[in-house]
N, C-alpha and C positions, 0 to 999 in steps of 0.2 A: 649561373653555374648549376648543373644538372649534379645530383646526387643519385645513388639508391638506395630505395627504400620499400619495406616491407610495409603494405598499406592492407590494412584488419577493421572490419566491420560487423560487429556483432549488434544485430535487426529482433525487435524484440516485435512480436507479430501476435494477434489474436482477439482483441478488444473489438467488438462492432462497432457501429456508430451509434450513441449514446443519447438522447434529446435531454431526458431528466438533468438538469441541474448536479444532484446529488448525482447522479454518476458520472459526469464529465468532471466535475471535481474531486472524487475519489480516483476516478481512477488518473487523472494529473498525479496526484502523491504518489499511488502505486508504480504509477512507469518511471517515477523520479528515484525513488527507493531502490527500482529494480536497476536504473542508470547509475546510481551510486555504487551500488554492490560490486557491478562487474567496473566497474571504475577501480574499486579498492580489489579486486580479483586478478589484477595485475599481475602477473609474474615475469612479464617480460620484457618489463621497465620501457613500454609501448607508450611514445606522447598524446596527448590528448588535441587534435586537430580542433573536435566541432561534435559540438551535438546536437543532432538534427532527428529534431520530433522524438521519435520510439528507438532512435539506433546512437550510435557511439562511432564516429572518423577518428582512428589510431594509427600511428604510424611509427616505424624504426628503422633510423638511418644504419642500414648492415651493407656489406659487401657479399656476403654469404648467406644465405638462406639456412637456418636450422632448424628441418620440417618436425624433428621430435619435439624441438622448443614449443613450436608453433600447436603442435598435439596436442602438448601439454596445457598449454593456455587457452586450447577450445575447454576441452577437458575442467579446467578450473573453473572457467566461468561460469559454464552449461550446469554442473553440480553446483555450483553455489547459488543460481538461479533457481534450480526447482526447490533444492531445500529450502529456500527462503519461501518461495509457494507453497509448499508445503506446510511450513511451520503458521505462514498467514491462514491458508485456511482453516488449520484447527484455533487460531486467537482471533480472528477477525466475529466483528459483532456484528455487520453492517449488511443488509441483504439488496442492497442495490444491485445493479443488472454488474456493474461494475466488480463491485466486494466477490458477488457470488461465483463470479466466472473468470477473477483472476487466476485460478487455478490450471483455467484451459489456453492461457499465454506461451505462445513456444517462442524459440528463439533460434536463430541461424545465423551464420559468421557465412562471410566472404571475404578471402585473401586473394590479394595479386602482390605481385613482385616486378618493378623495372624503374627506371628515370625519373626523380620528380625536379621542378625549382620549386620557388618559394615566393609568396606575391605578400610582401607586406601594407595592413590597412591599418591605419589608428595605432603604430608600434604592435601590430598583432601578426606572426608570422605567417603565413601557411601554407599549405602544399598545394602546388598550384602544376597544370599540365596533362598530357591526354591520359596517361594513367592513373588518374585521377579521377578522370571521368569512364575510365572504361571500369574502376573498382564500382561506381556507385551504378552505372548502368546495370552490372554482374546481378543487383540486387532483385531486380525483373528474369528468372529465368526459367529454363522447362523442366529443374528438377520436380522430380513425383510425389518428394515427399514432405512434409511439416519443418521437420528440424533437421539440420546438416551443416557442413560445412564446406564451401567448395571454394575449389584453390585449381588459378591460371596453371597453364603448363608451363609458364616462368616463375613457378614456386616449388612445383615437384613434378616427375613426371607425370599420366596423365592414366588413369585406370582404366584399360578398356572396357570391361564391363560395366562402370560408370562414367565413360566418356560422353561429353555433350560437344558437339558444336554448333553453335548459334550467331547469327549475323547481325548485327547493331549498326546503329548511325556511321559509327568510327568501323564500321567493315568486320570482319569474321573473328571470334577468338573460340578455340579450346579449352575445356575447363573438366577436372570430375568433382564427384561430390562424396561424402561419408556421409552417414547418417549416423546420427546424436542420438536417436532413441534407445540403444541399447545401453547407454551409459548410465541410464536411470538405475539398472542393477546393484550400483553400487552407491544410492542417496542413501544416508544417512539414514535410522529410525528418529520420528521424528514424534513423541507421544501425546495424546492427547491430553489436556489439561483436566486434573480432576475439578469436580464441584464440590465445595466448600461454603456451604451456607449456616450460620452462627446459629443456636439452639434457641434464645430467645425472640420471639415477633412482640417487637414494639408498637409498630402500624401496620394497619393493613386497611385502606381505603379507594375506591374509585370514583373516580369520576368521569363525563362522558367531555368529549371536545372534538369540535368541527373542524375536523383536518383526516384527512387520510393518514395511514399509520404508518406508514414506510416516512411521509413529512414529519407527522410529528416526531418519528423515531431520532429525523436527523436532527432539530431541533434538542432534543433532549440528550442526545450524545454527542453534536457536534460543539464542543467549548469554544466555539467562536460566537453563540448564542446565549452562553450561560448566563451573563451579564444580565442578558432583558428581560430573563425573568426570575432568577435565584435573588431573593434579599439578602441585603448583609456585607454580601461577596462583594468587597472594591476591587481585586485585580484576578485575574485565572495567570496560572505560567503554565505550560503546556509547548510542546514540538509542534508548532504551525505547519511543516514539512510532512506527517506525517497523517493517518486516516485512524483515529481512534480505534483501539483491539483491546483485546482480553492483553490483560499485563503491564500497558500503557498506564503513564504513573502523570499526574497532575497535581498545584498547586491551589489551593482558595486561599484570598490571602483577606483577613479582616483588618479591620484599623483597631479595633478591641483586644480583640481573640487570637493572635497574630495567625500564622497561617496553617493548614491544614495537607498533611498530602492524603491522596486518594491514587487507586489503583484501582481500575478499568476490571470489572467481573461479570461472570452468564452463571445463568443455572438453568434446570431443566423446565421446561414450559409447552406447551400443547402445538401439535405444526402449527394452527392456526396464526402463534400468537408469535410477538420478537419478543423480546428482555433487553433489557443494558441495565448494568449495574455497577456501583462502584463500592469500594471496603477501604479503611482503614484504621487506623490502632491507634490516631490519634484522641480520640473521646476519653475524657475523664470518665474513669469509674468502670473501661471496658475495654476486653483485649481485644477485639474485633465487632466494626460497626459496619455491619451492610446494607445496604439500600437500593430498592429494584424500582424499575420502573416494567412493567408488563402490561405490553399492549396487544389487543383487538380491534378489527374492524369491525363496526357492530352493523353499518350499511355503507353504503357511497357516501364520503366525504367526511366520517363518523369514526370516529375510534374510543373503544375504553377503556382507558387506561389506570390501572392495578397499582396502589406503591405500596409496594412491602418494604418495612425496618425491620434489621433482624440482630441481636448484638450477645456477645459469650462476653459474660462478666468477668472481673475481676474479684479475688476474695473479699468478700461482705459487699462487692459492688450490686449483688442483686436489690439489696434494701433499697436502690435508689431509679428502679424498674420502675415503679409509679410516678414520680416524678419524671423521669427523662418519659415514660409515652405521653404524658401529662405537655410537654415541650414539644415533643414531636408535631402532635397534633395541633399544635398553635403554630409552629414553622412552618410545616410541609401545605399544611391549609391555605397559610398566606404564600406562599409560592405559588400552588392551584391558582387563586384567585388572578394574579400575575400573569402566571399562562396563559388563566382562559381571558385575558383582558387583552394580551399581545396578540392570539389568533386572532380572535374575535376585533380588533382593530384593521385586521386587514394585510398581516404581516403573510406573508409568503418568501418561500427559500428564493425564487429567479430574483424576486426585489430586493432581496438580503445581499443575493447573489450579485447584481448588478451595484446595489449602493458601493 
């Protein structure tokens, strides 16, 4: 039995091809984050067919096409998508080829409109039939420009001045296109996060370690490694789904001390060099405890890495400043030690990556 249906594909485009480890795996969460988004950016109660790679298979059983609907819900997603870019590049910590250039991700929608059935696998329904294949073919076309959205002549009629006609396997179709980029005039301000770094420096120590510093960066920010070198720490809870940023809140949880949260922080540091840092307000004796990790490449294969503690006391909690750096310097030491015992065993991200 043949239906119709209004079939919407919004194609998220712009990631090169990645070799690093750390960027094929950032940027999986970023394109997963950015499919979630326009998932939940719904407004036109649009089912969810199939997600395929970088894009999203939508569909809506209508008899009537409602092009302002349809406007509407390019319009929603397109804005929800840069401001979420937006807001990532001012919180994102991570200078991968990935992190750095999610910003430059565009996105484009392709509608058609006529006939579908429905091919059931595994009790899983779906839209099955040539226009089905002629929406996803549409996604190959000779618009000029980045972002846009283009819709069959069986969805609206057809813009001359942006009219295409182009010839596919399944024979000829008509189609125009808008272009998205003007819509950016109406994102959202989205401000940058100020720096907030606590008045007292408890530590400040470096050490050098044989790892490049973009690796060890991810190592030391990525909490799916905290484990192998932090002591103490029995469990981390953290969004596995998600690529560590500035504002990102995480758990350390002790068998002792029970558990700690911690929230993801930057501060200012040299081009040369990254930071990750994290603050929280759990420490006895201190309204704010931060801790940086600042690194350099000091040659090939070589990095030095900086860790500063930095904590704003609590009333008369300053009397107890010699003691907690007194502790500091006995933890953070035996963590180093840890570190430089995991590189220096031969640990690398591809082998972390593949285990």
């Amino acid at each position: 039995m043949t239906q119709n249906a209004i079939l919407f594909i919004p194609d998220i485009s712009g990631f090169t091809e990645f070799v690093h480890h750390t960027d094929i795996n950032h940027s999986r969460h970023i394109i997963s984050e950015l499919l979630e988004l326009l998932i939940d950016s719904n407004t036109m109660a649009l089912q969810l067919a199939e997600i395929e790679g970088d894009a999203l298979f939508l569909y809506k059983l209508v008899e009537e096409v409602d092009v302002s609907a349809l406007e509407h819900q390019i319009e929603s997603m397109y804005l929800a998508f840069h401001t979420h870019l937006k807001r990532y590049e001012y919180q994102r910590i991570c200078n991968c080829g990935a992190c750095s250039s999610a910003y430059n991700l565009k996105l484009k929608f392709v509608v058609h409109y006529g006939e579908i059935e429905f091919i059931t696998v595994k009790d899983s329904k779906k839209p099955y039939g040539s226009n089905v294949i002629k929406v996803h073919r549409l996604l190959k076309n000779e618009v000029p420009i980045d972002e846009y959205a283009v819709f069959t002549e069986d969805v609206c009629p057809v813009e001359n001045n942006k009219k295409i006609t182009t010839t596919y396997d399944f024979g000829t179709i008509t189609f125009s296109y808008k272009a998205l980029k003007p819509l950016k005039e109406q994102l959202p301000e989205v401000k940058p996060i100020p720096e907030d770094v606590p008045k007292h420096k408890l530590f400040d120590e470096s050490e050098i370690i044989k790892m490049p510093a973009n690796d060890l960066y991810e190592v030391i920010s990525n909490f799916d490694y905290r484990l192998l070198w932090v002591k103490g720490v029995d469990k981390m809870e953290y969004d596995k789904n998600r690529v560590n940023r500035i504002g990102e809140k995480h758990k350390c949880l002790f068998q002792k001390n029970g558990n700690i949260e911690q929230t993801t922080v930057t501060k200012a540091v040299e081009k040369n060099q990254l930071v990750y840092g994290e603050t929280t307000t759990k420490i006895p004796f201190t309204k704010r405890f931060n801790n940086y990790f600042v690194l350099e490449e000091t040659e090939e294969g070589y990095t030095k890495m900086n860790i500063q503690v930095f904590a704003d006391f609590k009333p008369f909690g300053i009397i107890m400043k010699p003691l907690m750096k007194k502790n500091m310097k006995k933890v953070i030491s035996e963590n180093i030690k840890e570190l430089v015992l995991l590189i220096d065993s031969g640990f690398s991200l591809d082998q972390a990556h593949t285990d």
